[in-house]
Structures are given as C-alpha cells and as structure tokens.
C-alpha positions in Angstrom: 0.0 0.0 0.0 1.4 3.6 -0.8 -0.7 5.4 1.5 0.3 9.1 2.5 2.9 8.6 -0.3 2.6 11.7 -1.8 4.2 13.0 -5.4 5.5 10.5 -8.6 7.9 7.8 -8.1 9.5 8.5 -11.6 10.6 4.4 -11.7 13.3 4.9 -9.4 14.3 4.8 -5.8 14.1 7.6 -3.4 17.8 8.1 -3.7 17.8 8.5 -7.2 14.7 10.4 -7.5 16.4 13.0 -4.7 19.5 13.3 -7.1 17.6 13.4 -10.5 15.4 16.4 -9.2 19.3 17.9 -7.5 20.2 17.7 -11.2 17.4 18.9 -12.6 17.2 22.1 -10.3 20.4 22.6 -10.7 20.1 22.7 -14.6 17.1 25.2 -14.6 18.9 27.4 -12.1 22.1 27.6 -14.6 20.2 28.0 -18.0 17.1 29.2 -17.1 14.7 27.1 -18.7 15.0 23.0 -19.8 13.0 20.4 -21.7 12.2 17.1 -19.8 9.3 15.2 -19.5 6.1 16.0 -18.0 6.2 14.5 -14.9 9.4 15.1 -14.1 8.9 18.7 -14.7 5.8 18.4 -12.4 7.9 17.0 -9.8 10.6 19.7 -10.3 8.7 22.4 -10.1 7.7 22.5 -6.0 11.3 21.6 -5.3 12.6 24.6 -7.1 10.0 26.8 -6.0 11.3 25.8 -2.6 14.7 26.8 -3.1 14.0 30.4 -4.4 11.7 30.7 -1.7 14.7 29.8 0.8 16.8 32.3 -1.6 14.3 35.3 -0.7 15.5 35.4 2.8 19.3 35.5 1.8 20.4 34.5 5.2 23.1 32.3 6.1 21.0 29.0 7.4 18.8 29.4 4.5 21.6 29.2 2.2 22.9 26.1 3.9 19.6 24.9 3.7 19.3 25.3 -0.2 23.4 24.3 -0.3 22.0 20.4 0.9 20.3 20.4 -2.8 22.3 22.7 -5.2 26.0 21.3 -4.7 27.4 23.9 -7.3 28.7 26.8 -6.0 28.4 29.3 -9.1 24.4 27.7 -8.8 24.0 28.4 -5.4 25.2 32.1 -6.2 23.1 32.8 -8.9 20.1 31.3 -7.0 20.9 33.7 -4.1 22.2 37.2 -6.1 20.0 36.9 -9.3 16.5 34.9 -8.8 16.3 35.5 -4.9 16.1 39.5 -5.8 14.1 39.0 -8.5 11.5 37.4 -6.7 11.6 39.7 -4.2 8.2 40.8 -3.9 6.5 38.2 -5.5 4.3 35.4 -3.1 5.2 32.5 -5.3 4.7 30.7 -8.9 8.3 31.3 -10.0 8.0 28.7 -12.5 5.6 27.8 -15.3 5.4 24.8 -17.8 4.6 24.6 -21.1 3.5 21.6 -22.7 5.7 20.5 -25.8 4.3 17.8 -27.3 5.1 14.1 -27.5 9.1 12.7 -27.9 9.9 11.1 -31.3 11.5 8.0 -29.6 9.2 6.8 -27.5 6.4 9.4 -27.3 6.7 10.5 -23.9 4.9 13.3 -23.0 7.3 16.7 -23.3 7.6 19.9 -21.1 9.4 22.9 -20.8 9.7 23.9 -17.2 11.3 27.7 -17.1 11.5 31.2 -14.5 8.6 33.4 -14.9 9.6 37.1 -15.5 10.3 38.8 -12.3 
C-alpha cells in the first residue's frame, strides 16, 4: 500500500529520485529554462520553487539549507544574487510549464519547465 505517499515515483528509488530532481534544479537554475518530461517537470517544479523561496531570505542558514540540494557553488550564487532579488516581492509561482508535445523516440509526453519574469 502507498498510503500518505505523496508525489511520482518516476521508476526509481528515493535516492535517485532525490539526485535526478538535485540535477534537474540545478540545470534550470544555470540555464534558465529546460525540456524534460512532463512528470518530471511536475515533480521539479515544487522543489525549485522551494529553493528560491529559501533564496528570498538571503540568510546564512537558509543558504545552507538550499546548499543540501544545489552542490554547485556558481548555482548556489546565482540562485541567491540573481533569482532571490528578483523574486523579491512576489508570493510565489516562480515557475511555469509549457506543454511541448510528444518525444519522437518513444512518445513520452514533453515539457518545458522555465523562470517566470520577475
């Protein structure tokens, strides 16, 4: 039973589901925008939201806390000096996703997850 088992499981363990979404942060924070899938830009989205919340108070413990999940430091920098400030004033929805279509491959479902305009 998988009750009170909240979000996707993405076909991997909790370990690797932890470092895919690290990765995947860490990716949007450097370029701004990526294409994944749809449900693993689903999953991303609340974890990153998370992290420029924590970069909106600027303070030391709250970048230790966002420093357990973005292990780059020129990420962690530009997550604190660039999107922190310009999210100042906004409550939240620093992200948006945009449907792309299906993949050739295999036709999974597509998404582009990317920062809103501050």
């Amino acid at each position: 039973m998988r009750h009170r088992k909240a979000g996707r499981q993405l076909r991997r363990t909790s370990e690797q589901k932890l470092a895919l979404l690290r990765n995947l942060a860490t990716s949007l924070i450097e370029q701004g925008a990526i294409e994944t899938t749809e449900a693993k830009a689903k999953e991303l989205r609340p974890f990153v939201e998370k992290l420029v919340t924590k970069a909106k108070a600027g303070t030391l413990h709250a970048r230790r806390l966002a420093g357990r999940h973005v292990h780059k430091r020129e990420a962690a920098d530009k997550l604190f000096q660039d999107l922190g400030k310009k999210f100042a004033t906004r409550p939240g929805g620093y992200t948006r996703i945009l449907k792309l279509g299906h993949r050739k491959g295999d036709g999974a479902e597509m998404a582009r997850i990317e920062f809103v305009e501050g």
